[in-house]
N, C-alpha and C positions, 0 to 999 in steps of 0.2 A: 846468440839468443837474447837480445834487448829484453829487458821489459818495458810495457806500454803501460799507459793508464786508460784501463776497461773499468766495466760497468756490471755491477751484481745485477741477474735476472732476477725480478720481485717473483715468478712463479716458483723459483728453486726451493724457498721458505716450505714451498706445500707440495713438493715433487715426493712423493711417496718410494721410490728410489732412493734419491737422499736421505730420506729420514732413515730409511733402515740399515746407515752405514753406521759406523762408529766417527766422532767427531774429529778425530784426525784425520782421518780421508777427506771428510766433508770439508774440513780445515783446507785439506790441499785440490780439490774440485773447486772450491771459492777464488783461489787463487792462479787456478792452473790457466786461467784466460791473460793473463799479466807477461806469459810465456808463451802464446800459442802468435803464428803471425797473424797479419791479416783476413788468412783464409781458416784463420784455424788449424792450422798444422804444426807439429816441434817434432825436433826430433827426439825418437825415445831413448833420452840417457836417463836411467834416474837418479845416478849419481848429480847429472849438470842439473838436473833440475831441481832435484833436494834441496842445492846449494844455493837457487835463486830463492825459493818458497820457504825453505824452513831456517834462513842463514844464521840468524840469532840461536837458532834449539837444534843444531845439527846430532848434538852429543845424545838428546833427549829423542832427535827424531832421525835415523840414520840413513842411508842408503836404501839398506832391505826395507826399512819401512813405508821409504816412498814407492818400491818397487811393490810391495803387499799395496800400497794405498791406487797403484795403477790397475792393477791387478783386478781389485775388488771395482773398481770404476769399469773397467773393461767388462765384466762378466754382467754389471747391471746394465751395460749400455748407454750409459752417462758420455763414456768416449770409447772410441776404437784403435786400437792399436794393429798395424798394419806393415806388409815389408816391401819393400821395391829393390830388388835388384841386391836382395841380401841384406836391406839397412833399414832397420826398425826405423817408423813412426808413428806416432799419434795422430788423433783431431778428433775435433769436439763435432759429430754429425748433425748437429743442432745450428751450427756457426752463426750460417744465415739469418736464421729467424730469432736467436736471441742478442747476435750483435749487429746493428745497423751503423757501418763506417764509411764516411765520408772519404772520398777517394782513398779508396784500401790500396794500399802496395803488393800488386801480385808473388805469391810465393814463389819462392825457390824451392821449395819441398815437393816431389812428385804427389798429386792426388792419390787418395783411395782408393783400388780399386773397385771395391764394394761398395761404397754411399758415396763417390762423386765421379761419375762416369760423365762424358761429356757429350754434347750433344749426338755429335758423330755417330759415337760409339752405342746411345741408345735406339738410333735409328738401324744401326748396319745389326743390330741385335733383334729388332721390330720384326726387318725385312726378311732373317732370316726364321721368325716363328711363321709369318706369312708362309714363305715357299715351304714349308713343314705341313702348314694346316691345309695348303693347294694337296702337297700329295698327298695326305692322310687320304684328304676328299675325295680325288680321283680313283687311289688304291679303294675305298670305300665303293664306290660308285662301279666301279669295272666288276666287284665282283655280286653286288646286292644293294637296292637300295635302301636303305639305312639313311631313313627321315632324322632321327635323334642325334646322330652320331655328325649326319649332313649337317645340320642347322648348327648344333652344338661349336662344330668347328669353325664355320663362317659368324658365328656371333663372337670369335675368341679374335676372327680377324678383324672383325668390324670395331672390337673395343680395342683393339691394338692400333689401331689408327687412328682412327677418335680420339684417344689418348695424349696423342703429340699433339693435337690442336688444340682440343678441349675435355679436359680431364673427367670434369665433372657429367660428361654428357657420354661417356664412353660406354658406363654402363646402361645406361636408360637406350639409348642407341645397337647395343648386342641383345636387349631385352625384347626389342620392336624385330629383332630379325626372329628370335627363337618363335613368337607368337605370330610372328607370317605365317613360317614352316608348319606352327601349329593347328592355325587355320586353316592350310591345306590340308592336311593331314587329316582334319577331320572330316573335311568335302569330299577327298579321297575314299575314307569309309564310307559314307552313303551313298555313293555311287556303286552300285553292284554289276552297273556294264561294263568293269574296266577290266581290262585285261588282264588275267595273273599274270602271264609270261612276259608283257614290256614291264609290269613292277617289279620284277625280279630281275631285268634286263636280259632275259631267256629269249634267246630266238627259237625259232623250228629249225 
């Protein structure tokens, strides 16, 4: 576990998070990126890490207290702590956007699997709410039509693929399918020659 020479976030000063920890903690979240690799990951010893962050005040700052100062970081979200295969880790789910490193050295440390999922893996997860929301529709559909429930679910498919392309367009895009449905829906009501029996999907 090197240490590196990183760079204080200037937003950290006003992270309301932070502020509500006690300053040792905060002391060791200032310093806990000096220990994390390149992607942001260490592994969770608090002993080894005590020993890098607090080596001059270990007597004044011990073990348990680095263990209480993860702890309390963990619970506000600041970092996650995470296990793979039996063996605790950490990382900082921010990494990204508050460190910008010129050719990073990819870790050794398995990913998170909650805040770093990889491309793959968000897709094979995409396709499976897809073929979920097909059968809802279908089960839907076979036994009544069910406008609300219809639109509802192809607008959950339509922002779920939108999404991997263009994130910000995902929701504007499930919003244009619900007010399709909508507008049918209501052309449907002033029509009074329609058939109960095909809206219901009743035959004779």
């Amino acid at each position: 576990m090197p240490q590196k020479p990183r760079s204080i976030h200037p937003d950290d000063a006003q992270d309301e998070r932070l502020a509500a920890l006690d300053l040792e903690t905060a002391y060791t979240y200032a310093y806990l990126p000096t220990v994390l690799d390149d992607e942001g990951r260490a592994k969770d010893s608090p002993a080894v890490l005590n020993g890098f962050l607090w080596p001059l005040r270990a007597d004044a700052h011990p073990t348990a207290a680095m263990d209480r100062d993860l702890a309390a970081l963990a619970e506000s979200g600041l970092i996650c702590r995470y296990e793979v295969g039996g063996r605790p880790y950490l990382h900082d789910p921010r990494w990204k956007t508050r460190h910008k490193l010129v050719r990073p050295t990819p870790s050794t440390l398995p990913p998170c699997p909650e805040h770093e999922k990889s491309f793959d893996e968000v897709v094979t997860e995409t396709v499976g709410r897809i073929a979920e929301g097909v059968t809802s529709v279908v089960e839907v559909a076979g036994s009544r039509i069910d406008q609300k429930r219809i639109s509802d679910s192809l607008a959950r498919l339509v922002e779920d693929v939108t999404y991997l392309v263009d994130p910000e367009k995902a929701v504007v895009n499930g919003q244009k399918v619900r007010k399709m449905f909508q507008r049918n829906k209501n052309g449907d009501a002033d029509d009074t020659g329609t058939d109960p029996g095909a809206i219901s999907g009743e035959t004779e």
